[in-house]
C-alpha positions as CSV (number, residue, x, y, z in Angstrom):
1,X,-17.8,42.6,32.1
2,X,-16.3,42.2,29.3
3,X,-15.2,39.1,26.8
4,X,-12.0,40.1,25.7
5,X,-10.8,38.2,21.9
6,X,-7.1,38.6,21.6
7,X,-5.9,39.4,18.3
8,X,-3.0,37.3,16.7
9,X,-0.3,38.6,14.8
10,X,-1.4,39.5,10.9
11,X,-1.1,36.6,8.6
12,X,-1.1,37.3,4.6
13,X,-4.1,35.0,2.9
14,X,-4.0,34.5,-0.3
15,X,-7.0,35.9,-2.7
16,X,-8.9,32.6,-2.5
17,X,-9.4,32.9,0.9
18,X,-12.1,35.0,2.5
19,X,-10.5,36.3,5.8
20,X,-6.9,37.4,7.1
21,X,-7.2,37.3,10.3
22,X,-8.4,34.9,12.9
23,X,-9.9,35.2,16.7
24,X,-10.6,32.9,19.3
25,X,-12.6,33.2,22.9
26,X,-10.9,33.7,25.7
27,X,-13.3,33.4,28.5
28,X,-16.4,31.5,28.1
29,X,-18.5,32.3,30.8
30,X,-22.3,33.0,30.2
31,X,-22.4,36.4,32.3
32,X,-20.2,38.1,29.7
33,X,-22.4,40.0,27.3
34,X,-20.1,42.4,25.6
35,X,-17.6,42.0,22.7
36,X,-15.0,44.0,22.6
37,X,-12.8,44.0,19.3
38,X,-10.2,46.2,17.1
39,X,-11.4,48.6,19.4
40,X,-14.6,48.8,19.7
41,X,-17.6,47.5,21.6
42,X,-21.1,44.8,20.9
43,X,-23.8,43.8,22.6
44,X,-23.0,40.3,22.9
45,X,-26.2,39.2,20.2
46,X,-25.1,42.2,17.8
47,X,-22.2,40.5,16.9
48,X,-22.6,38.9,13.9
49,X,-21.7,37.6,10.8
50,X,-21.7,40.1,8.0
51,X,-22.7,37.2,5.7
52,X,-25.2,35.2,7.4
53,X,-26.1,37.3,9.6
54,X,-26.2,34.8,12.5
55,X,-24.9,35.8,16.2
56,X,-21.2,35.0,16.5
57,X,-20.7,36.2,20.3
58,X,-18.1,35.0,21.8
59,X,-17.1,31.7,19.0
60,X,-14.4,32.0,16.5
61,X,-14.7,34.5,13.8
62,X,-12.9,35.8,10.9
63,X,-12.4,39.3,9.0
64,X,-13.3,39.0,5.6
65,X,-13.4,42.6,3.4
66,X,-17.2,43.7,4.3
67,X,-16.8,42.7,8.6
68,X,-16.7,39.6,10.8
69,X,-17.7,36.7,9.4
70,X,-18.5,33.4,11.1
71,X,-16.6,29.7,10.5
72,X,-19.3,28.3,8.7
73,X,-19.0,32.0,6.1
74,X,-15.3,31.4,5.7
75,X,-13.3,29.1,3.1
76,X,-10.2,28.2,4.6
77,X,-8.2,26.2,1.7
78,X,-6.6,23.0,2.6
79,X,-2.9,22.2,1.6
80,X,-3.0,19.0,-0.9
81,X,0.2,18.1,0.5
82,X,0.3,17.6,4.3
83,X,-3.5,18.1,4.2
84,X,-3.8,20.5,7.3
85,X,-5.5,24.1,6.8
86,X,-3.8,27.0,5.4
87,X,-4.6,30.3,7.7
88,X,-1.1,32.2,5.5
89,X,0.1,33.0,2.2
90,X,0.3,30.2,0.0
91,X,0.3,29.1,-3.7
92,X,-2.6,28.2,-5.9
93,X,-2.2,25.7,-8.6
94,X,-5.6,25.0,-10.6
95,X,-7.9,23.6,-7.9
96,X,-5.0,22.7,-5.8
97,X,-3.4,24.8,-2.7
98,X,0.1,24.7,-0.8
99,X,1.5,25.6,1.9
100,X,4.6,27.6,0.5
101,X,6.7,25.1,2.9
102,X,4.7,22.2,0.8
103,X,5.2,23.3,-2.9
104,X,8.0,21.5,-3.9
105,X,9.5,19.9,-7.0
106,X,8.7,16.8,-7.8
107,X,12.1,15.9,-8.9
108,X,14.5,17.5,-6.8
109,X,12.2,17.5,-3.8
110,X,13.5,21.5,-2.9
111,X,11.0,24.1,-2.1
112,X,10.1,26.1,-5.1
113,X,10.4,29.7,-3.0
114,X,10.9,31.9,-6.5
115,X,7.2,31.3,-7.8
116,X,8.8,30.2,-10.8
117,X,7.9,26.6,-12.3
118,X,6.9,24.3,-14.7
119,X,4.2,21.5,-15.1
120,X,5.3,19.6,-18.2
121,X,2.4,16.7,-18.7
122,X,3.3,13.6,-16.9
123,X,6.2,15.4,-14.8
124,X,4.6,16.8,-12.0
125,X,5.4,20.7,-10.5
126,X,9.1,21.1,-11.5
127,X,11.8,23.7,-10.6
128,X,13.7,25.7,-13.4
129,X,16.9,23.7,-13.0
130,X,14.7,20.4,-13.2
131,X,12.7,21.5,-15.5
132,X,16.1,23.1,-17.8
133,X,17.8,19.6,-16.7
134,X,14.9,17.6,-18.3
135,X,14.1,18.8,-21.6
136,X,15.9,18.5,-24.6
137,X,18.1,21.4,-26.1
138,X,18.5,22.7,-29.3
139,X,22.0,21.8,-30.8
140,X,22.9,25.1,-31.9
141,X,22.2,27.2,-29.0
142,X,21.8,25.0,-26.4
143,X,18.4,26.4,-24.7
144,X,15.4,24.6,-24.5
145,X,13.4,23.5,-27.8
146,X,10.0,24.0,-26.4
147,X,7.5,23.3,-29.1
148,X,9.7,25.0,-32.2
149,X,11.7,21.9,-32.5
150,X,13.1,20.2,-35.4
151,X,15.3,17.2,-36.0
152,X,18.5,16.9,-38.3
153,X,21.6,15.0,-38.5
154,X,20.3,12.9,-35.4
155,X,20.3,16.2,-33.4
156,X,17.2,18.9,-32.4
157,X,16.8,22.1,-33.7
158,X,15.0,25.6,-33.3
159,X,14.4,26.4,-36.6
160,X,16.3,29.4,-36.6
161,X,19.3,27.9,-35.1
162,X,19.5,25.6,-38.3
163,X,22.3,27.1,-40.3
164,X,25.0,26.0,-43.4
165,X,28.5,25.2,-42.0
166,X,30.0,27.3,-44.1
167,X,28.2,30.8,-44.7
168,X,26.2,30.1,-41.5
169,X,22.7,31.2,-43.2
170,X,19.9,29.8,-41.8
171,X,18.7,27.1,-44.5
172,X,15.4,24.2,-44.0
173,X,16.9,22.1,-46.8
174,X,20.5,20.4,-46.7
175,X,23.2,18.4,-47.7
176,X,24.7,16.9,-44.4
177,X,29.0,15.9,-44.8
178,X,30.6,15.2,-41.8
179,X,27.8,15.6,-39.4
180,X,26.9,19.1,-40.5
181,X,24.2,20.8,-43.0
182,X,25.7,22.6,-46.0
183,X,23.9,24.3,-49.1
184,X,25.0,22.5,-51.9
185,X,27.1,25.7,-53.3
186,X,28.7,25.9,-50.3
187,X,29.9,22.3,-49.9
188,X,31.1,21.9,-53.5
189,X,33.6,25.1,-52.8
190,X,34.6,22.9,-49.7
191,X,34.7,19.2,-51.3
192,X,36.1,21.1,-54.9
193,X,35.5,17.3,-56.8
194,X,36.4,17.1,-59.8
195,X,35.1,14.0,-62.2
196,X,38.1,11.8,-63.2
197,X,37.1,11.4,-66.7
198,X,36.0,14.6,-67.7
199,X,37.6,16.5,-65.4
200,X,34.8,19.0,-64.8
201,X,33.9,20.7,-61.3
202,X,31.3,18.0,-59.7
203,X,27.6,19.8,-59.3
204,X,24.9,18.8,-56.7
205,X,22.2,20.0,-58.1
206,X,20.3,20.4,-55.4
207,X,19.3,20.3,-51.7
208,X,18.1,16.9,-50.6
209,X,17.3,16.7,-47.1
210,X,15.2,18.9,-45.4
211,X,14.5,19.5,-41.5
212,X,11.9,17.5,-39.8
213,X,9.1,18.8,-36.9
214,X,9.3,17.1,-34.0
């Protein structure tokens, strides 16, 4: 006679896990004494965990990289989110696991299926267009500031997106006229004052502001 385990179809498991593939008893009647799996044969008591070494016989078992292993051998992770084992590929974030179906964003409440997301401190597991949505932009080209950000005329910066009006050089000091950094060269060829008693050119003699981390 022989106890026949069935094998299910192939599920993926992820690294953490320690088998791929799970098989259950069919027929548990004590006169079976043979095990026959992925074609081949045990004596019922030679069937054992590659671990542990305990008899698995006819119970549930698992197929870890070096043989069978029992359930006690195996970890099988549990999703954080609806709590219930994961037995398939899944994700893994810090000491947490998911069901892929489970990993979601916290804002938007989608499925995160392109692997790709954020975790900003206090925001939960967010999706690039949440994560895009929610963070401020740099006012010159209008990507996210990240942690190169600077603050000017009311407005953030990357540092390298900080330029002069007028000859669009990248410049960290300032003079701002009509909501928008100058050099001071470059804003008296614009403003061309001239003083009304001595009629000469008017100078600035220097840039006075300067851009601000943030």
């Amino acid at each position: 006679f022989f106890l026949m385990i069935r094998r299910p179809p192939r599920s993926t498991q992820s690294r953490s896990s320690a088998a791929s593939d799970v098989y259950k008893r069919q027929n548990q009647s004590e006169s079976l004494q043979i095990i026959r799996i992925d074609n081949k044969v045990y004596h019922f008591e030679h069937f054992k965990c590659s671990k542990c070494n305990d008899v698995i016989g006819g119970g549930e078992c698992f197929v870890g990289q070096n043989g069978y292993l029992c359930k006690a051998c195996v970890h099988i992770p549990t999703c954080i989110v609806c709590q219930q084992s994961i037995q398939e590929k899944h994700f893994n974030l810090g000491a947490d696991s998911y069901h892929k179906k489970c990993f979601k964003c916290t804002q938007c409440k989608e499925v995160i299926e392109s692997g790709e997301y954020y975790t900003p401190k206090g925001q939960g597991v967010l999706c690039t267009t949440c994560y895009n949505g929610s963070q401020k932009k740099c006012s010159g080209c209008k990507l996210v500031l990240g942690q190169n950000a600077y603050s000017a005329l009311d407005q953030a910066w990357h540092a390298e997106c900080f330029k002069c009006a007028k000859c669009q050089e990248v410049i960290s000091k300032y003079i701002p006229h009509e909501n928008k950094p100058f050099h001071s060269k470059c804003l008296e060829e614009i403003l061309n004052l001239t003083c009304g008693f001595c009629h000469k050119p008017i100078k600035f003699e220097e840039d006075f502001l300067s851009l601000i981390h943030i």
